[in-house]
Every structure is written in structure tokens, then in C-alpha cells.
C-alpha positions, 0 to 999 in steps of 0.5 A: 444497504440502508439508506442515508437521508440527503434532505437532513444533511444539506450543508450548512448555509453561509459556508459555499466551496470557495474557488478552486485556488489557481496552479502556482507553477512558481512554488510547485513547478511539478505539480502545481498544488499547494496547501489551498489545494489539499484544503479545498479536496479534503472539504471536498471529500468531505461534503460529498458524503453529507448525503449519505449520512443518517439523520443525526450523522452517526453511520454514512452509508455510501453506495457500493457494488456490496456490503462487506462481510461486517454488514451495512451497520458495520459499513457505516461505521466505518464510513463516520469513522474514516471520513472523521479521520479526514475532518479532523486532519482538517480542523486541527491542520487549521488551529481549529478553524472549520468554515463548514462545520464539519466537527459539530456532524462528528460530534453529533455523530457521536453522541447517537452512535454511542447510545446503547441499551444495557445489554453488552452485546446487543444494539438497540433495536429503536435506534438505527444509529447505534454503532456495533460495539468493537467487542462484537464486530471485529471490525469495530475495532478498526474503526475506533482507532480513527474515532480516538486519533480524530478525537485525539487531533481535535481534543480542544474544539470535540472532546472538551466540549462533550458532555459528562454522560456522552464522554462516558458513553464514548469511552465505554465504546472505546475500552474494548479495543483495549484488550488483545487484537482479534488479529494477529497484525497490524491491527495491534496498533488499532489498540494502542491509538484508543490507548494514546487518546484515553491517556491523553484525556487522563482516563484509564492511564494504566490500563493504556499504557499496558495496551501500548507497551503490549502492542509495542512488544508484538510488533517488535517481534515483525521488525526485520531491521532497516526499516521493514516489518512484515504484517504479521508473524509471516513474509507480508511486505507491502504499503502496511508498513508506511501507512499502518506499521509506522504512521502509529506508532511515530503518530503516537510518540509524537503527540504524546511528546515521548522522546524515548518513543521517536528516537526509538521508531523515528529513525526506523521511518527515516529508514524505511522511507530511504527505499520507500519514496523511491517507489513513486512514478514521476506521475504520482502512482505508487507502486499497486502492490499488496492488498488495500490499494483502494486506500490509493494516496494513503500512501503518501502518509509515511512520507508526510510523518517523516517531515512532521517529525524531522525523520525523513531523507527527503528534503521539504520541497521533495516531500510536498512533490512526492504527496501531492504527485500522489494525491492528484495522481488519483483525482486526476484519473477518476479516483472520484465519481461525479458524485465526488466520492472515492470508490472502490477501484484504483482509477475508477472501480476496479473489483479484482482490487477489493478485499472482502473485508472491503465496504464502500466507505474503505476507500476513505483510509485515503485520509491518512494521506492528509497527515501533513495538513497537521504541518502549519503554513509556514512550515518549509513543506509547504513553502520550499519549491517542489524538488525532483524525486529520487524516481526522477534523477538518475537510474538505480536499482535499490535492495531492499534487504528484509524483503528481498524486494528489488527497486528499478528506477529510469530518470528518462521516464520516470517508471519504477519497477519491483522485483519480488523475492520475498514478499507473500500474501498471509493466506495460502492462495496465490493472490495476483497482489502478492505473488508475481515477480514484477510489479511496476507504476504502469501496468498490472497486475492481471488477475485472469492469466498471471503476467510476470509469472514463470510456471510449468504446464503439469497435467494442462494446469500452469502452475501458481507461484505459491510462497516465495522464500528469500534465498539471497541477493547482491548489488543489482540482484535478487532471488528466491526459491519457490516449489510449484508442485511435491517435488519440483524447485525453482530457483528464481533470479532478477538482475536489473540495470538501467530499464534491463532485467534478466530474468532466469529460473533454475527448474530441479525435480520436473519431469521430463519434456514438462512445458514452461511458460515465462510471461511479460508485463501486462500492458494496455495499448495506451501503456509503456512498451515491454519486451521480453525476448529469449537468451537461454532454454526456450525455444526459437521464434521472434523476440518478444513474440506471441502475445497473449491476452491476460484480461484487464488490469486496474489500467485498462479493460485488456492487456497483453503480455509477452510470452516465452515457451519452453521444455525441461531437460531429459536430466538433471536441472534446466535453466531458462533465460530471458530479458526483458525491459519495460520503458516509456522511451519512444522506440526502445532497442530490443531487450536482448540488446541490453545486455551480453549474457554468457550461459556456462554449465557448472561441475555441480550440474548447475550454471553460472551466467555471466552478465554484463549491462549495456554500458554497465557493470558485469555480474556473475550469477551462480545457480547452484541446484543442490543449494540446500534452503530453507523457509527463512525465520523473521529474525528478531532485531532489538 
């Protein structure tokens, strides 16, 4: 790593932390928090970086397990770049008021950074500060876009205040973002937010409306309708879509005033976050689910742009709740060491979470979830009494359509669960962020042996999951199909009802007598009790019972899961059946009773279950073997 220099970066004199602002019970019953609070832990983040910043703050070089795969200078970058995004959130929130002198840093920062020799591809050997150039290092293209959206919030007090020749050096910087994207995902967007700063400056109009209108036009091809994008010509669904895939696009309409643009995407967000809020715990936890988790309470930026645009079903006390359920969640749990940076993990450290393409500084993509201090004082976000979240009033079980995702909710706990039926990783392996069929608030994922994971023992390997295909889904229920090994298809299916969930699996193909294992959610000893107990095809023996070690988990060192074993039939199609419940109420009834479940043999060699909920309605699930399917296409929604 290269070395910061604490003695150069002090804070400024006369701008003491001022005193942590009491808990107001009054005004936010559920959290405590108020505006004062968000102000204080966003300086506070803040200057617990100064010491790791170079001479003249171009690059900040925080203190990880590695650098990632764009190196150290890369990886400084990116930390002036996120933390920038932090201070500008701040400074613009408060009209420009900057009681640490935060933006004078950035501004300095960007006149070093910027400083390169003639030669377009090389940096300057004489000057350690200098950036590498986003038509170099791809992942410089990620960063400008939170260098042109920082100078874009605070243009009156930074951009206006540069002089001619940095200005130009800035921009020259910057104009490389505005071609293709170097990847085929959200990272379009990276284009259009240096593009929506350039022309908000008035500088090279045409060029960037040209690099909007393209980004615009390659997302559109992603949008599967009531609010869902995947990341990419592909079946990737998870936090991208609220704090990539909507926070730029309505960002942008936003601040460039574009009518046309908001009621185009604005109520796409309200959509998306009709299913999307329910999937924060009464304790604050999103849902550890997809790849870039460490960006933590980043989260809470979706929920936070629909009250700053008005495309939002969540009333204001219920928005201020949700985000700063989200944001203490995490600093209460040691998101931050004792030097008061956000390190790579969940809690703390966790490296089975961290991406390759992830440096020390990633975490600092937690500022997007400072959006709303761009909400004034007054606002009612920030005034009405905290509200419930929908996690919290009552048990549902919400579908997700595009996805196939499902959400289960319990009031008296306040757990969400998801059920996934069509969301995989963008590459071939079978990543434990993506792949398992359950996800909840509370638990896992395991990344030794798979939780929530139906396989076969072929030639003493359990198989992986490999891509999910959506195949239907219905009120309560969803499933899809998936092919673990040439020749052998499994059929999938989770139906779900207050804290139950059935989960059965329909094997075609298998060899006879193969061995199937169904496991359970992984929990820590300090975690809410799972159960899983057998109703069909696996073989006799205690509910819920053995229990096996899976490893650790982003909740603890070591977790165990439930296990059900089992063997395919001599001939034909095989269905296993079980139940299975994961609940914080203090002793729960055994799943199996949760629930009557009737299994019946079909003319076409398949089953029907009939399943009817504790004191619920009664479901017929068919599982039909010679159900042809296919991979289905993303379609295209105008």
C-alpha cells in the first residue's frame, strides 16, 4: 500500500466534533435518530480518513487485507472519489455550510489529482498524486461518476470557484467516461452522471446528451417492468437495482429538472420500492443479498430518492425509519473500527463478502445512503414521527414478478425472508450471494457448505445449484427450474405463509438410488431458531435433525444448519418435501405443524400437493415432469 501522511492532514483548527446530539424518543420512537445524527456520523466518516490522505488530498489510502485488481493508486482513487461523494452530500444538504472544511480538501484533491504530463496514457512519474485516467484503468470510470455527481451537488461553493486551467484539467479527466462503458451493466450509468455534470456546466452539451440518450437506451433493454432491471443482458437481481439502476437515472432527471425524465423513471422507483422497502428487518438489516454488500446502508438510498423526488409509497416518518433503522443497524454493530473507518465486511471484516474488484476504500459507496441530507430540515422526512415498516404491521408474503423473487415478512419478529426463483450471479460459478434459494435478515449465507441448498451426491461431490430459470409463480408461491448435472432437472418450488415455507423439488433424469441433501438456514447460537423437518421422500428420523456444521457466516464464526437426506426412485420422477420455518418467537411449534401437506401421484407421473396453511388458505401446487421449459428471455418493456 502507499502510505498516507497523518501530520499533513490534521483537521483544521477551531472545527472540534461537536457533541453527539441526544436520542429524540419523541420524534423518532423507533430509532432515536434525527437529522443531527446523520450530520455528525457523516463528519465523522469524514475525518476519520483525513489521515490517510497524501499531502495535497488527491488519493486516500486506507488500510485493507489487499489492494484490489486496479492497484493501490486505483484504490486511492477510489477512496478521494467515495468519501468526496460523502462530503458533498453534506455540504450541499447544508446550503453550503462546512464547518470542517471538507470541500476545500476535495478541491485541493482535485487540482493534484488531475495534473498529468502530455502523454495520454502514462502518469506522471514525479508526481505520486496523479489519478489514473478512466481511459486507462476501468475502474477510473467508476470513480469519476462520484467525482462529476460531487461536483455537480456542490457547483456554487467547488466548481465555480476553480480556476480556468484546473477546470480544463478536470474535464479532460473526465471526458473519457463519456464513450462506451468498458462493461456491459450498470456501469453505463457511470457515463451518463459525468455527462448530466458536463452539461450542467454547459460544457460539451452535445456530446453529453449523446452519452445520456445511449445509457438511457441500453438500460431500457434490462427493464423487465414493475420496477426490476437486471444488471446486464442477464438474470442478475439484487441491491443494483436501488442504489445503481434507479439512484442515477432519477438523480439525474432530478437535478437537471427533466420533467419528461422523472415521470418516465420516477414511477419505476415508486414501483420498485413497493416491494423493496419490505425487504428491511424491524432492526434496520437489509437483506445480505448479491455481490457488494459491503456497500452496507447504501441501501437506504433508493428509499431516500423516492421522498426527495415525491415517487415513493412510503409515507415520510416511515422513510426517515427505514434509513436510519438502516444506518445505525450497521454502526451499531461494528461497521466501523476503532479508527472509525468502514471496513470490508458486513459487521466487521468478513472477506467471503468482498468482491476482487473490491479495495479498502469500496465500503465508502455506504454514502449514497446520505442522499436524503439533500432533503432541507423542514422537509417532513425529517419532522413527521418515525412510522412502522411494512416488515412490521402485519405478515405478507410479497412477488416479486420480474425476478421471480419471493418476500416473507412476520410482524411478531420483524425477520424477512427471500425466496429466489430467478435471480443468478453474472458469471458461471455458483457464488453462495446468488445461488441459494433463501436468504433472510438474520442468517447466512454460508460460503463453505451451502445452507438453503437442495443437491444430489453424484460421484461423492454434492452438486451446486448452477442458474436458476423462472418457470412460474402464483399467490404465496414461486419456482423455477435448474440442471445439476447433463441430464438431470429439478424442479424447484417455495410456498410460503406466516413464518412456513414449503420447500419441494421434483428430480427427473437421476440415477437410481442417487443421494439427495436439503439443508436449512444457517444460524449462529445467538440467532433465530430454523427448522426444517421432512413431509415427503426423505428418509425417516427426527424433525429437523442432524445438524451440520456449514462454517461461518457475515453473523458469526460458525453456523449450523438443519439437514434432510434422502434417495431418488428406482423410476420415473422423485419428489422431496419438507417444511421449514425460521422465527425469533421465543419456542416456536415444530414446522410440520404449520401446515397439512397431501402428496398425490398424477396420470403424467408427476404430483400435486395440496397444502393448506395453519389457519391460512389451501394451495394446490402441481409438479409436472414433462413440463417443457426453457431459459426465459428478458423481455423488452417500453
Amino acid at each position: 500500500m502507499i502510505p498516507g501522511n497523518a501530520a499533513a492532514v490534521a483537521p483544521p483548527q477551531g472545527s472540534p466534533m461537536p457533541t453527539p446530539p441526544p436520542e429524540n424518543r419523541e420524534l423518532s420512537p423507533y430509532t432515536g435518530w434525527t437529522r443531527a445524527h446523520w450530520e455528525r456520523t457523516a463528519d465523522e466518516l469524514l475525518l476519520a480518513v483525513r489521515p490517510y490522505s497524501t499531502p495535497r488530498h488527491a488519493l486516500i489510502h486506507l488500510p485493507g487485507p489487499r489492494p484490489s485488481v486496479s492497484g493501490p493508486r486505483s484504490d486511492g482513487l477510489e477512496g478521494y472519489a467515495r468519501t468526496f461523494l460523502l462530503a458533498a452530500l453534506r455540504v450541499a444538504g447544508a446550503h453550503g455550510d462546512d464547518p470542517h472544511g471538507h470541500l476545500a480538501r476535495y478541491a485541493e484533491g482535485l487540482a493534484a489529482g488531475t495534473q498529468h504530463p502530455t502523454s495520454e496514457t502514462e502518469l506522471n512519474p514525479a508526481d505520486p498524486e496523479s489519478w489514473p485516467r478512466p481511459a486507462d484503468i476501468r475502474q477510473a470510470v467508476v470513480e469519476s461518476a462520484s467525482v462529476a455527481l460531487s461536483l455537480r451537488l456542490t457547483r456554487p461553493w467547488l466548481w465555480d470557484t476553480l480556476d480556468d486551467t484546473t477546470q480544463q484539467r478536470v474535464v479532460d479527466w473526465l471526458r473519457p467516461a463519456l464513450g462506451p462503458s468498458p462493461v456491459n451493466n450498470n456501469w453505463w450509468l457511470f457515463g451518463l452522471t459525468v455527462a448530466g455534470f458536463l452539461q450542467d456546466a454547459g460544457i460539451e452539451t452535445d456530446r453529453a446528451q449523446q452519452t445520456i440518450d445511449t445509457a438511457l437506451a441500453r438500460i431500457e433493454d434490462w427493464y423487465l417492468g414493475d420496477g426490476w432491471y437486471s444488471d446486464g443482458p442477464n438474470r442478475s437481481f439484487d441491491h443494483y437495482n436501488a442504489w445503481a439502476l434507479h439512484f442515477y437515472p432519477v438523480l439525474h432527471a432530478h437535478l437537471c429538472g427533466d420533467k419528461a425524465l422523472l415521470d418516465r423513471y420516477g414511477p419505476r422507483l415508486h414501483a420498485q420500492l413497493d416491494t423493496y422497502t419490505r425487504l428491511f428487518d424491524t432492526t434496520g438489516a437489509p437483506i445480505p443479498f448479491g455481490r457488494s454488500l459491503t456497500y452496507r446502508f447504501a441501501a437506504a438510498a433508493a428509499p431516500w430518492l423516492g421522498a426527495l423526488t415525491g415517487h415513493t409509497p412510503l409515507t415520510p416518518g416511515a422513510t426517515r425509519r427505514l434509513a436510519s433503522g438502516a444506518l445505525r443497524h450497521f454502526t451499531d454493530r461494528g461497521a466501523t473500527d476503532g479508527r472509525g473507518l468502514l471496513s470490508l465486511g458486513w459487521y466487521g471484516p468478513y472477506p467471503p463478502l468482498i468482491q476482487t474488484y473490491s479495495g479498502p476504500a469500496s465500503p465508502y459507496w455506504a454514502s449514497k445512503g446520505f442522499l436524503g441530507l439533500l432533503l432541507p430540515a423542514d422537509h417532513p422526512v425529517w419532522t413527521a414521527p418515525e412510522e412502522p415498516l411494512p416488515a412490521e404491521t402485519v405478515d405478507a408474503v410479497t412477488l416479486a414478478a420480474p425476478p421471480n423473487l419471493l418476500v416473507q415478512t412476520t410482524a411478531a419478529d420483524g425477520l424477512v425472508r427471500l425466496h429466489n426463483h430467478g435471480s443468478n450471479h453474472v458469471g458461471p460459478e455458483d457464488d453462495p450471494l446468488y445461488a441459494r434459494f433463501a436468504y433472510s435478515t438474520r442468517t447466512g449465507p454460508s460460503h463453505e457448505i451451502p445452507d438453503n441448498h437442495f443437491s444430489l451426491d453424484l460421484d461423492n461431490a454434492h452438486t451446486s445449484r448452477g442458474p436458476a430459470a423462472p418457470a412460474a409463480h402464483g399467490p404465496g408461491w414461486a419456482s423455477s427450474t435448474h440442471t445439476p448435472a447433463p441430464g438431470i432437472r429439478v424442479l424447484s418450488v417455495t410456498a410460503a405463509h406466516g413464518r412456513g415455507e414449503l420447500r419441494a423439488h421434483l428430480v427427473t433424469g437421476a440415477p437410481p438410488g442417487t443421494p439427495v441433501r436439503q439443508t436449512g438456514w444457517a444460524v449462529t447460537p445467538q440467532g433465530p431458531t430454523a427448522q426444517l423437518d421432512p413431509v415427503h421422500g426423505y428418509g425417516a428420523g427426527a424433525p429437523g435433525e442432524p445438524q451440520l456444521p456449514v462454517g461461518p457466516t457475515p453473523f458469526g464464526p460458525s453456523a449450523r444448519a438443519a439437514v434432510l437426506q434422502g434417495r431418488t426412485g428406482e423410476e420415473g420422477s422423485s419428489l422431496f418435501v419438507a417444511l421449514a420455518s425460521l422465527t425469533a418467537e421465543p419456542d416456536p411449534a415444530p414446522a410440520a405443524s404449520l401446515a397439512d401437506v397431501q402428496v398425490r401421484t398424477t396420470e403424467a407421473h408427476g404430483f400435486d400437493i395440496h397444502l393448506t396453511w395453519q389457519n391460512g388458505p389451501t394451495v394446490l401446487l402441481r409438479l409436472d415432469p414433462e413440463e417443457p421449459h426453457s431459459e426465459i428471455p428478458i423481455p423488452h418493456h417500453p
